[in-house]
N, C-alpha and C positions, 0 to 999 in steps of 0.2 A: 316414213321414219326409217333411217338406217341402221345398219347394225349397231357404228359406232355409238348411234343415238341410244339404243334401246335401253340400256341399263343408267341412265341418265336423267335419273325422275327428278325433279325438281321439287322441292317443298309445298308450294302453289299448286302441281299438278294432284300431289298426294291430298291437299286441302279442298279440291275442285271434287276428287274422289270421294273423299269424305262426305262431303255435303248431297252429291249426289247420290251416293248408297240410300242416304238418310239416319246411319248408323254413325256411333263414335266409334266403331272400331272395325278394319276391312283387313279382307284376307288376298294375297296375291292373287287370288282365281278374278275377285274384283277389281283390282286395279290392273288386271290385263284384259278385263272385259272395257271398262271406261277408256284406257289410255292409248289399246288398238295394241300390246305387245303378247307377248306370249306369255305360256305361264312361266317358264322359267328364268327369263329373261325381268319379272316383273319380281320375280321373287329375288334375282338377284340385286334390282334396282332399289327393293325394300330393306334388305340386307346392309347394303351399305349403307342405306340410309341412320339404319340402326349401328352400325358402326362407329358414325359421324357421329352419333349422340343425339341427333333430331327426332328419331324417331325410335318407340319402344316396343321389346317382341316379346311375344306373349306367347308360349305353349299350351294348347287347352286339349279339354278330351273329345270337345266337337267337331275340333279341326284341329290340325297339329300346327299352325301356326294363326294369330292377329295380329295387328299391328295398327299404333294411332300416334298421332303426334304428340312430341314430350312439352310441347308448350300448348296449351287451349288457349290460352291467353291471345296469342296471334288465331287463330283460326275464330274467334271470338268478333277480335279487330277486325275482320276483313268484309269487304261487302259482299252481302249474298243480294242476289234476285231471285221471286218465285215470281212464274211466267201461271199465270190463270187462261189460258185460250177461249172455252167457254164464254167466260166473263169481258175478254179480250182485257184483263187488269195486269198490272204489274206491281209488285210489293219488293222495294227497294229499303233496303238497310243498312245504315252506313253507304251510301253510294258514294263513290266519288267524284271531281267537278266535272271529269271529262263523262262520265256514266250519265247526270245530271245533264248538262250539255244536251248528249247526245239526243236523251230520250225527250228533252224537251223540241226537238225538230219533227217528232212524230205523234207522241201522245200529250195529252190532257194532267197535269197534276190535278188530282182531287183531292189531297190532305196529308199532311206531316203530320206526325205525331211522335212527341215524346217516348224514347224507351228507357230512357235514360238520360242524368245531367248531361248535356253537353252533345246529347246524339239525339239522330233522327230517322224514325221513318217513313219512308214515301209510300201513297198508293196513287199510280197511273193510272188513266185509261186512255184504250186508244180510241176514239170514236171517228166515225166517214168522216168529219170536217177535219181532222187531224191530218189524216189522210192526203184529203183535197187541197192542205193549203201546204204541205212537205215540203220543202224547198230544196227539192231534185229534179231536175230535167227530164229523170229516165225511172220506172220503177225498180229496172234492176240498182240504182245506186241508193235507192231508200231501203231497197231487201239487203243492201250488202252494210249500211249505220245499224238497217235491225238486229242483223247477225254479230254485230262489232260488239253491242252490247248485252245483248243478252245472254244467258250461260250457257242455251245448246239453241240448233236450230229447233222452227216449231213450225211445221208443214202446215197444220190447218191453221194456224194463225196469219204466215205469208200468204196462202191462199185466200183468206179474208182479204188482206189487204191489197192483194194484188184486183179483186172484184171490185175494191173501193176506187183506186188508182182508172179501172178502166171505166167507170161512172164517170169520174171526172173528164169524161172525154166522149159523151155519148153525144151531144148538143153542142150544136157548133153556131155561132151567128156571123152569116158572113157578110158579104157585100155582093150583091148580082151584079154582071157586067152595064148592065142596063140602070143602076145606080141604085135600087130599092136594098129592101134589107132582109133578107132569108134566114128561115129558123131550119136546121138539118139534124136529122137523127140519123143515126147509125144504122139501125134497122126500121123496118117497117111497123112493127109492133109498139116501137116506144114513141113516134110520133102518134099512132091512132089511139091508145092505153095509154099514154101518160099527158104527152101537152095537148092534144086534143080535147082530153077527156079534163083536166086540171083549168087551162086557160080559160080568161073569162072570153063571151064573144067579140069586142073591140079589143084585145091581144093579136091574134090571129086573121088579117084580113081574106087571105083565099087558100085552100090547096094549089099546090103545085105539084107536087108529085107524094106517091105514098110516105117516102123519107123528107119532105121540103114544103115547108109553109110560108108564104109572103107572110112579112110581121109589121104591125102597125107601127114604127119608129119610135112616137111620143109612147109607147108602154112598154119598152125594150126595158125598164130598171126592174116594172112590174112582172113581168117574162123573166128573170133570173131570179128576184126571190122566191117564185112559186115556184121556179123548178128547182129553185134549192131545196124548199122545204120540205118537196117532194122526192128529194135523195139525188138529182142530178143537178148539180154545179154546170153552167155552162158555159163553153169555152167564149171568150167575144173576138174574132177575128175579122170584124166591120174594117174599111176603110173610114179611119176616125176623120173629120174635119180639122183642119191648117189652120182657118182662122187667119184673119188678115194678118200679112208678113211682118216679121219684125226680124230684124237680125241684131245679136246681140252676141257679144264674144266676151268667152269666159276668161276675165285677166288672171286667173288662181290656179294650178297644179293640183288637178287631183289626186288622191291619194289610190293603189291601184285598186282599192276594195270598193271607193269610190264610181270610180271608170267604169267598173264589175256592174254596178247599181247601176249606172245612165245606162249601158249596153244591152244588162236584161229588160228594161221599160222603154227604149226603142224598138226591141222586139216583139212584144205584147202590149204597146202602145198605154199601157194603164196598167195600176199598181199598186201596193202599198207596200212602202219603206218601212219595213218594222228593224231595227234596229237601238243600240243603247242611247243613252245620251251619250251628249260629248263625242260620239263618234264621226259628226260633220253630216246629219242627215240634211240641214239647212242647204251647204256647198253642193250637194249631190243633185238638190230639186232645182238650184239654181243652174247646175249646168245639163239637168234633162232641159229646162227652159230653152237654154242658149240651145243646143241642137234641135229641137219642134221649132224654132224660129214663127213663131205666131205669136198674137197678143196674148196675156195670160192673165188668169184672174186667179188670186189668192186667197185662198179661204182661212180667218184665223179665230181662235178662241174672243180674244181681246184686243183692244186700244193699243196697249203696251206692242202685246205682240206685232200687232202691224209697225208698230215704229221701227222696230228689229227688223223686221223683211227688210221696209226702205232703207234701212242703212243699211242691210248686206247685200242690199242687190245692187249700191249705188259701191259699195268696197272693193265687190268682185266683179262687176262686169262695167264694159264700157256703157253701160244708158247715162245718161243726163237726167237730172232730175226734175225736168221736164216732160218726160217720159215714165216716170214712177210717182203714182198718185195713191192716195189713202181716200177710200171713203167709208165713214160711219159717221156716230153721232159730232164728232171735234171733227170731220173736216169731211168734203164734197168734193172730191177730185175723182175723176175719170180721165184716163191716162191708158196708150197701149198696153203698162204693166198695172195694174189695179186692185188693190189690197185693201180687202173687207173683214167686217164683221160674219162668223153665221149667223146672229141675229138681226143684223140688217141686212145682208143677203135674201132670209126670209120672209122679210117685210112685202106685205101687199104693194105698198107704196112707193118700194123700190127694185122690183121683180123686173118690171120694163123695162130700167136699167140696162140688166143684166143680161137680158135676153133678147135685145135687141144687138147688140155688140156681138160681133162674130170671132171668139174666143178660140185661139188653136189649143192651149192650155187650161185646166185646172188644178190648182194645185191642193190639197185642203191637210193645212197644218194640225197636230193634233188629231189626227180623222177618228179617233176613240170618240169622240163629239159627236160626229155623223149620225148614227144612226138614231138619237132623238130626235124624239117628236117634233120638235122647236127646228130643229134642223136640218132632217132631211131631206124639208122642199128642195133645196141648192143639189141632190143629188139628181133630179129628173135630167138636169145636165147629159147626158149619153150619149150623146153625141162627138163630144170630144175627148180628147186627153184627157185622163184623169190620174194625178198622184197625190195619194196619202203620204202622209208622213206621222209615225208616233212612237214611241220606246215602247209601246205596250198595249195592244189591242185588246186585252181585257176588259170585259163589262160587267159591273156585279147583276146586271140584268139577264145576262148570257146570251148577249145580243152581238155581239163580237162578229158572229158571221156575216150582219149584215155589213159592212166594214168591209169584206173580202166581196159581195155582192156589189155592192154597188159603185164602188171602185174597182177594183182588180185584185189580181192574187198575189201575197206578199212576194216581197222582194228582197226580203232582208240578208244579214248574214250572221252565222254563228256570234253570239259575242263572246265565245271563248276564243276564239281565233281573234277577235281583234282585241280579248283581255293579255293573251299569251305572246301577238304581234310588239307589245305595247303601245297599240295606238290609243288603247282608254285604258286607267288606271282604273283596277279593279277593287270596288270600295271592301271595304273591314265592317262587314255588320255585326251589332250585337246588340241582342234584346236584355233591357236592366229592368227589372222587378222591385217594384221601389215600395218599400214598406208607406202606412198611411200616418198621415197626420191623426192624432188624436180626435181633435174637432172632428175634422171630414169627417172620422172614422162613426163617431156616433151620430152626424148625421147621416151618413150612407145606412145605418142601419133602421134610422126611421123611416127613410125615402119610398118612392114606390120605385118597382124596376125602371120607369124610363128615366127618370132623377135621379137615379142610381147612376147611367153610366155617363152624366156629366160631371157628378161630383166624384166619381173615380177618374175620369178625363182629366180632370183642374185638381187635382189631390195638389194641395200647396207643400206636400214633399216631395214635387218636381222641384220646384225652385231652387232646393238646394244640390239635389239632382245635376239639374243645370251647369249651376255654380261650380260644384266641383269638377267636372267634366271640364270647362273648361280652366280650372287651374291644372289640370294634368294637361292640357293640350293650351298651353298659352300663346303660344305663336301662331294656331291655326287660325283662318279666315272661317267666323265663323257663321251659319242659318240656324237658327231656333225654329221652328213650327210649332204652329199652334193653330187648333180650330176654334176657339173659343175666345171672343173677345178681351172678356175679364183675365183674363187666365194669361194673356199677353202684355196687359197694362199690367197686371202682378209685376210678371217678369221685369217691365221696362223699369219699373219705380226701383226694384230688388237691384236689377246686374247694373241699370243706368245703361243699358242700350237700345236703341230708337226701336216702336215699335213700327209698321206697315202693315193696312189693313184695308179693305174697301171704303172703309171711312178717312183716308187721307188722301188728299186733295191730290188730284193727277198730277199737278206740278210739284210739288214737296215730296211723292214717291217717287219720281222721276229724278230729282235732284239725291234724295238716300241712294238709291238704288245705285246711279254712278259713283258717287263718294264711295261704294262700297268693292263697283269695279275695278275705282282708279285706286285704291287701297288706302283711301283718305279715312275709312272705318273698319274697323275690325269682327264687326257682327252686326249682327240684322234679326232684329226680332217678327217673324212673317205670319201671316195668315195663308188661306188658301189660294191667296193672288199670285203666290208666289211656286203654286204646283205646277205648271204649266206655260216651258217654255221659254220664262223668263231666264236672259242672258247673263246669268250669277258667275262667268266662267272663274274666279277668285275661290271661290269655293272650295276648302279642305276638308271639312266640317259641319256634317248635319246632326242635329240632338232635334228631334220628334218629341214633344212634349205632349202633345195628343194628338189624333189623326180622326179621321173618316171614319170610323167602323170598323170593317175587318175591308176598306178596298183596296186589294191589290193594285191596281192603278196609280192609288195615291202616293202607296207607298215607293212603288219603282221612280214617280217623278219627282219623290224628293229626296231618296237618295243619290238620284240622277244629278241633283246640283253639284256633283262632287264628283260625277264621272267625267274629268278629263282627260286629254293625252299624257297629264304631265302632271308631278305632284303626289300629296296622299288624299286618300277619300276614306274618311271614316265615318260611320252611322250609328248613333245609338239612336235605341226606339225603347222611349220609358214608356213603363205599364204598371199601374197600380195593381200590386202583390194580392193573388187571391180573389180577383173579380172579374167579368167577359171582359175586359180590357187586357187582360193576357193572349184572350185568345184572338180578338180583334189585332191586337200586335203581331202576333204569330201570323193571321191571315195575308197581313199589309206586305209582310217579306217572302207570302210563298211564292208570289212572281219570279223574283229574286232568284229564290230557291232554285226554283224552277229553268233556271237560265244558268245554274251551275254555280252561284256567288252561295259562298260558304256563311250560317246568319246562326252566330252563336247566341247563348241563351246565358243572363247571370243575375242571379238572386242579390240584391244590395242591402247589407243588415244596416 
C-alpha cells in the first residue's frame, strides 16, 4: 500500500473490518491492525469517512474514539463467509453467483437454508473427492480460486488440501515397454500398506519392484475403485487401444471452450464432460471421436436418444449412413460407429457383440446412469477410450464418484463462464408455493406419510398454477413436467395440450416431439422421458408440476431444456404450500444453486 493509498479506506474494506472484529463497532487501533496501515493514517481514513456521512464517530470513556457504519442495512446485504477448518465447512450467506461459481469447482454443497424471504444460506463441504476431481492442472491455481473466495487465507485448511491434491497422484497405471500393464506407487510404503494389503489376489499378478506391481488388465476398473475407496484416486496413464481405424472429419466449428474439451481428453485419453446443457457437450464428443479415429461405440440412456446421436453424427461429420448404426430392442445394426442401449449393452445375450469388436472409442451419454447396478457391466470396458458426458454428476445415492472411477476425471468447464460468455442462456429460477385444493387438502390429512406425498405432488391447484403461468408468458415454447400419470392427463383435458408419456407409442412421440421442434406446437405436456437428453432445443419455458423427490439430477435436466445459446429460460418448480414437497423442490434446485444460477422462492395466495 502507498502512502497515497493509505487514508483511502473504502466502505467495503471498513465492512470486511467489521465483520472480522466480530463487533458492530471498531476503533482505528482495529482497522490499522486488519487493513495493514498505521494508526494514524487509519484514524485519518476513519475521519473522512465520517466527514462524508458514511460513517459515525462516537466518543467514549473506554476509548476516545469508535466508529461503525451509518447504514446496517448494506452491511446486512452483503455476503459473509465463515470458513470452519476443523470441520473443513463453509457457511455462506447471501453469496453471490460468482462466490457460488467458484466454491462449487472445489467443495460439496450440503444444504440451503431459508434466512429469510427471498435469501439464502449455504453450508459447503470440502471432502478428498472435491479435491480429486478440481478442475486445475496445477494445485497452486485451485490455492489461488480458494484464496479468491474466501475472506482470509487459512493455512491449515490449504495444507489439507494440498495432502488431498498429492493423494491424487500417488498410483499411477501405466503401460510397460514390453506391452503389460503396471501399477506404481510413489513410495514404497503405500504399494506394501495400501494396494498390496487392499487388493484382492487376482488384482495384482507378480511384484516388480518395491514401488511396481504387474496388474491383471481385466481388473484394472476393480483396482481404481478399491483404491479410491481407500483414499487414493489413480492416475490411468495406460497406452489406451486405437481400435480398428476409421477416419472421420468433423464438418462443424468448434466453439473455442469446445476445442478446450477435445484437447484436455486427448491428453488424459478418458473423461468426463460435466458441463450445462445447451452448451454443445454432444459436438464436443463428436469431435473427440473425429480425432481417436477408431470405431466407436455409444452408450445411451434410450431409443430416442440413439436416434439423436445418428442424426448428429450423420449433420456434422462426413460418415455415410452406412457407417452409423443403432442397436437395441427397434433395430440390429452394428456399424464402425454403433449406438446402444445400457441396457442392451448389458445383456448376456449381447455382451459378445460388443466385445468381440475392437473399439478405439467409448462414449457413454448421460454417464450419471453408469454407475448402477443394471449398468455398469459396460464399464469393465478399460481398455479403451472412454468419455462421459452429463450436465450433472450427482447421484442421490452418493455414488457419483464412481462416475469419475471408471471413466476418467471430469473435464468440464465453469458454467459461469459460458453463462457470462453467452454461449448458454442462463435460466430465471423460481420456486411457487401453491396453496391446496380443498378436496386434496382433506384428503392429504387422512392419508398415511407415503399418500401423503403424491397427493401433495398432484395437488389439482397446480392446474391452475400452470394455466396462469402461461398466460403471463404466452409466447413462450412451452415443457410441463410431471411425474405422475393422472396428474398429466389432468393437465391435458384442462390446458388441451398433448400429453407424452412411456405409454405413447414410439412413433406418435416421435412425431409430438418434432411438431414441437419445428414450432408446429407450442407446449408439451412430459413425463420423465423427457429428463434426459432429449433434443427440446425450442424451449423457453419449463413449469415442474411435480418431480422426483428432492433429486438434484432431475432437477438440473429439466431446467436444462431451456438452457440454450439463444433466447429466455425461465423455470418455475411448483410445490404444494406447507408439505416435504417444499423441501423436495428446494433439494431439486440445489445443483443449480450450486453452479451459481440464482433460484428464488414465492408464496402464491
Amino acid at each position: 500500500m502507498t502512502d497515497d493509498d493509505a487514508t483511502d479506506l473504502s466502505l467495503d474494506e471498513l465492512y470486511d473490518t467489521v465483520e472480522a472484529a466480530g463487533s458492530p463497532v471498531v476503533t482505528a487501533t482495529t482497522v490499522a491492525r486488519e487493513t495493514g496501515r498505521s494508526q494514524a493514517t487509519a484514524t485519518e481514513a476513519l475521519d473522512e469517512l465520517a466527514a462524508d456521512g458514511d460513517v459515525a464517530r462516537v466518543e467514549t470513556d473506554a476509548d476516545p474514539v469508535v466508529y461503525y457504519p451509518q447504514s446496517w442495512g448494506d452491511l446486512a446485504d452483503r455476503e459473509r463467509l465463515v470458513v470452519f477448518p476443523d470441520r473443513r465447512e463453509i457457511v455462506a450467506d447471501r453469496p453471490t453467483q460468482y462466490t457460488r461459481a467458484s466454491l462449487a469447482q472445489f467443495a460439496h454443497l450440503v444444504d440451503s437454508t431459508r434466512t429469510e424471504p427471498g435469501t439464502r444460506g449455504y453450508l459447503y463441504e470440502i471432502r478428498p473427492e472435491d479435491v480429486w476431481a478440481a478442475p486445475f492442472d496445477e494445485l497452486d491455481a485451485l490455492l489461488d480460486r480458494v484464496r479468491s473466495v474466501l475472506p482470509r487465507q487459512v493455512p491449515d485448511l490449504e495444507s489439507w488440501i494440498g495432502e488431498q491434491w498429492k493423494r491424487a497422484n500417488q498410483f499411477v497405471l501405466d503401460t510397460h515397454e514390453d506391452g503389460y500393464v503396471v501399477l506404481r506407487a510413489d513410495r514404497e510404503e503405500l504399494m506394501g500398506n495400501v494396494a498390496r494389503q487392499k487388493l484382492a489376489d487376482d488384482h495384482l499378478r507378480a511384484a516388480i519392484s518395491d514401488t511396481e506391481s504387474w496388474v491383471n488388465e481385466a481388473a484394472v476398473g476393480a483396482i481404481k475403485r478399491t483404491l479410491y475407496d481407500a483414499g487414493y484416486p489413480v492416475r490411468d496413464d495406460r497406452n489406451l487401444e486405437s481400435g480398428e481405424p476409421l477416419t472421420v472429419e468433423l464438418e462443424t466449428e468448434l466453439r473455442d471452450y469446445q476445442r478446450e474439451w477435445v484437447d484436455r481428453f486427448l491428453e488424459r485419453q478418458s473423461g468426463v464432460l460435466t458441463a450445462p446443457p445447451g452448451s454443445g457437450k454432444t459436438i464436443a464428443a463428436i469431435g473427440v471421436l473425429s480425432e481417436v479415429g477408431g470405431e466407436t461405440l455409444i452408450l445411451v440412456p434410450s431409443r430416442e436418444l440413439a436416434g439423436q446421436w445418428h442424426d448428429e453424427l450423420l449433420a456434422h461429420t462426413d460418415l455415410d449412413d452406412d457407417q452409423v448404426g443403432e442397436y437395441h430392442g427397434g433395430r440390429k445394426e452394428e456399424r464402425p460407429v454403433t449406438i446402444t442401449t445400457y441396457q442392451t449393452a448389458g445383456m448376456d445375450r449381447h455382451r459378445s457383440l460388443f466385445d468381440s469388436r475392437e473399439w478405439g472409442l467409448l462414449i457413454f451419454d448421460e454417464c450419471h446412469r453408469l454407475p448402477s447396478d443394471v449398468f455398469r457391466r459396460t464399464a469393465d470396458l478399460q481398455s479403451r477410450h472412454r468419455l462421459g458426458t452429463t450436465a450433472s454428476a450427482v447421484r442421490e445415492d452418493d455414488r457419483e464418484e464412481e462416475i469419475f472411477t471408471l471413466i476418467g476425471p471430469p473435464l468440464g468447464t465453469d458454467w459461469g463462464a459460458l453463462f457470462d460468455a453467452g454461449h448458454v442462456v442462463e435460466p430465471e429460477v423460481e420456486i411457487r408455493y401453491v396453496p391446496w385444493d380443498e378436496t386434496a387438502e382433506t384428503e392429504f390429512a387422512a392419508a398415511d406419510r407415503r399418500e401423503q406425498r403424491q397427493i401433495a405432488a398432484t395437488n389439482p391447484a397446480k392446474v391452475g398454477a400452470v394455466r396462469r403461468l402461461r398466460e403471463a408468458h404466452p409466447d413462450a415454447r412451452t415443457l410441463v413436467f410431471v411425474d405422475y400419470l393422472d396428474q398429466g392427463r389432468d393437465l391435458e383435458a384442462s390446458l388441451g395440450v398433448p400429453f407424452v408419456s412411456g405409454e405413447t407409442r414410439h412413433r406418435e412421440r416421435e412425431r409430438l416431439f418434432e411438431q414441437f421442434r419445428q414450432g408446429e406446437l407450442e407446449a408439451l405436456i412430459v413425463s420423465r422421458i423427457a429428463d434426459e437428453g432429449l433434443d427440446l432445443p425450442n424451449a423457453e419455458l419449463a413449469i415442474v408440476a411435480s418431480g422426483l423427490g428432492g433429486s438434484r439430477r432431475q432437477g438440473t435436466q429439466r431446467a436444462g431444456r431451456t438452457m440454450r445459446p439463444s433466447g429466455s429460460a425461465l423455470v418455475y418448480v411448483l410445490a404444494t404450500r406447507g408439505t416435504t414437497e417444499e423441501e423436495f423442490a428446494r433439494r431439486r434446485m440445489q445443483h443449480l444453486s450450486e453452479k451459481g444460477i440464482r433460484v428464488r422462492e414465492r408464496t402464491v395466495e
